[in-house]
C-alpha positions as CSV (number, residue, x, y, z in Angstrom):
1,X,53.6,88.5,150.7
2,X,50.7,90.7,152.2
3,X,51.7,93.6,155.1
4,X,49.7,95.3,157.3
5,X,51.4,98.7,158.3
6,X,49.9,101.3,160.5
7,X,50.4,105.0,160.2
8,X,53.8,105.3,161.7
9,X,55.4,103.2,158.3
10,X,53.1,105.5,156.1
11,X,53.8,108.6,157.8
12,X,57.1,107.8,157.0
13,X,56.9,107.6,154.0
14,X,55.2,110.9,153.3
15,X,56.2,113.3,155.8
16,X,59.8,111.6,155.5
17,X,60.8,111.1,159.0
18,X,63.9,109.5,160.6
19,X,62.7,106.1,160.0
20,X,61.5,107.1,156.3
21,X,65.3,104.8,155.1
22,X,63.7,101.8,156.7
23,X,60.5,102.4,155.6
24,X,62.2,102.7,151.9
25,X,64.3,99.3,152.3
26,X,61.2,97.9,153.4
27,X,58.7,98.4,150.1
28,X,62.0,97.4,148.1
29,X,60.7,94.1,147.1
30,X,57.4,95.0,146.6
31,X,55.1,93.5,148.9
32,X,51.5,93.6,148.8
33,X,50.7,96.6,151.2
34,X,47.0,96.2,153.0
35,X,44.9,99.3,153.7
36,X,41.7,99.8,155.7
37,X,40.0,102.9,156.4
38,X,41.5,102.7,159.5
39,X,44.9,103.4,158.1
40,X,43.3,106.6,156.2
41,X,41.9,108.0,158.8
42,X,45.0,107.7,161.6
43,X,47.2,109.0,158.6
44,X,45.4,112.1,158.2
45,X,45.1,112.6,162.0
46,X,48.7,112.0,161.8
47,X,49.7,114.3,159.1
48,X,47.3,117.5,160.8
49,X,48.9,116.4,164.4
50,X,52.1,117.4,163.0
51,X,50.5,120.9,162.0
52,X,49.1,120.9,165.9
53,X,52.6,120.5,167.2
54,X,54.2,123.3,164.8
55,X,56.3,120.8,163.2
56,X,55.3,120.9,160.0
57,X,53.0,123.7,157.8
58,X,49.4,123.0,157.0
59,X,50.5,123.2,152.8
60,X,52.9,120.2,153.4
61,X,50.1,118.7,155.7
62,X,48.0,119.0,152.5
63,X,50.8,117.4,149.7
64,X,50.9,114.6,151.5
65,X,47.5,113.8,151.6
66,X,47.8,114.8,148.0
67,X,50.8,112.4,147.7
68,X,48.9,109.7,149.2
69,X,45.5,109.8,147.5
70,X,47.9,110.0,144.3
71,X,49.2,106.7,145.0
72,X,46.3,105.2,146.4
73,X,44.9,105.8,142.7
74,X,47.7,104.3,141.3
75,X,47.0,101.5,143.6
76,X,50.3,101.8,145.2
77,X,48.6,100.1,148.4
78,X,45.6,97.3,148.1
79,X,42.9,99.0,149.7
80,X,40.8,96.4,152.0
81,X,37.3,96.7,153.7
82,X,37.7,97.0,157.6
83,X,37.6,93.5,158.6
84,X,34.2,93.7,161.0
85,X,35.2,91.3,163.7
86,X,37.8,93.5,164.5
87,X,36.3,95.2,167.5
88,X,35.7,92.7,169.2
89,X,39.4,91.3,168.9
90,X,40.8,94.5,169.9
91,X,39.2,94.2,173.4
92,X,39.8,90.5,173.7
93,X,43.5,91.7,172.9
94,X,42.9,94.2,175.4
95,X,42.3,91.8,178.3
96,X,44.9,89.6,177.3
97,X,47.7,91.9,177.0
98,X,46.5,95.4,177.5
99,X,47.8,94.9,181.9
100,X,51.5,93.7,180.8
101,X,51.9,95.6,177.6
102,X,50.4,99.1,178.1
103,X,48.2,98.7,174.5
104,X,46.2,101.9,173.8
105,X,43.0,101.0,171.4
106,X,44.6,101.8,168.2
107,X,47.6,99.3,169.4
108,X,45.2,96.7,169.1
109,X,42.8,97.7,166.3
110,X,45.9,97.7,164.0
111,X,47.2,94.2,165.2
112,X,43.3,93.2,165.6
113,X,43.5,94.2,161.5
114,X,46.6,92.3,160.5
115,X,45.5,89.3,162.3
116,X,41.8,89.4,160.9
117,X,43.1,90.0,157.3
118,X,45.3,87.5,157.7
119,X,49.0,89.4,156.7
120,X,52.0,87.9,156.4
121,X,53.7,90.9,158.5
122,X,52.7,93.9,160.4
123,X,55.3,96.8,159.7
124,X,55.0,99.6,162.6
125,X,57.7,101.6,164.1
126,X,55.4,102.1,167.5
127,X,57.5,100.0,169.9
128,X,54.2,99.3,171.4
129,X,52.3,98.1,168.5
130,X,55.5,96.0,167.6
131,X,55.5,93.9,170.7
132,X,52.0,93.2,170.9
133,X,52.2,92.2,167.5
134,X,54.9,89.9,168.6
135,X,52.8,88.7,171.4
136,X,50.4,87.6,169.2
137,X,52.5,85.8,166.6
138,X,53.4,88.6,163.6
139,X,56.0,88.3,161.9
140,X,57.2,92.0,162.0
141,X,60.4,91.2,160.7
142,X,61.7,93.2,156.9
């Protein structure tokens, strides 16, 4: 089983948030997790964000980048290429559902991914992401 998960499942997992049990429960049965570039780069947004907002220190900014890049050697996650045809899903996404759902760009670059890679799931805990992933047919189910 193949899963596309955007930064809010990996921030979970390495800046251990309130949804970081779910996140757990989820890698359990050890699906096959896709990562694009786009992934890497949001997560390290993410992680310095959290410096931004005072919520966590630049050292534990820095482990879990470490933390990361550690299991991204161990091949933890299967690293993909960004699938090209992306871009122009995301603003055909856009039109289609960006009026009734409220999408931001990264909204539908990630689903634009998971569709384009062709996952069996799309993990997010972004309530937006989640139901234009359900819009389009992903299963984000456990």
């Amino acid at each position: 089983m193949s899963v596309y998960v955007d930064s809010s499942f990996l921030v979970s997992l390495y800046l251990q948030d309130s949804h970081l049990r779910k996140a757990r429960k989820r890698l359990l049965h050890k699906p096959e997790i896709l990562l694009t570039p786009l992934n890497r780069a949001e997560l390290a947004h993410s992680f310095y964000f959290q410096v931004f907002r005072e919520r966590i220190r630049v050292v534990e900014a820095q482990l879990a980048w470490v933390a990361f890049e550690n299991d991204c050697s161990k091949r933890i996650w299967r690293e993909v290429p960004l699938p090209p045809e992306i871009w122009n899903h995301s603003a055909n996404l856009a039109a289609k559902y960006g009026a009734a759902l409220g999408i931001r760009t990264l909204d539908s670059l990630h689903v634009a991914c998971a569709l384009e890679l062709k996952a069996d799931k799309f993990w997010t805990f972004d309530e937006r992401q989640e139901k234009l992933a359900k819009a389009v047919g992903l299963d984000t189910t456990a």
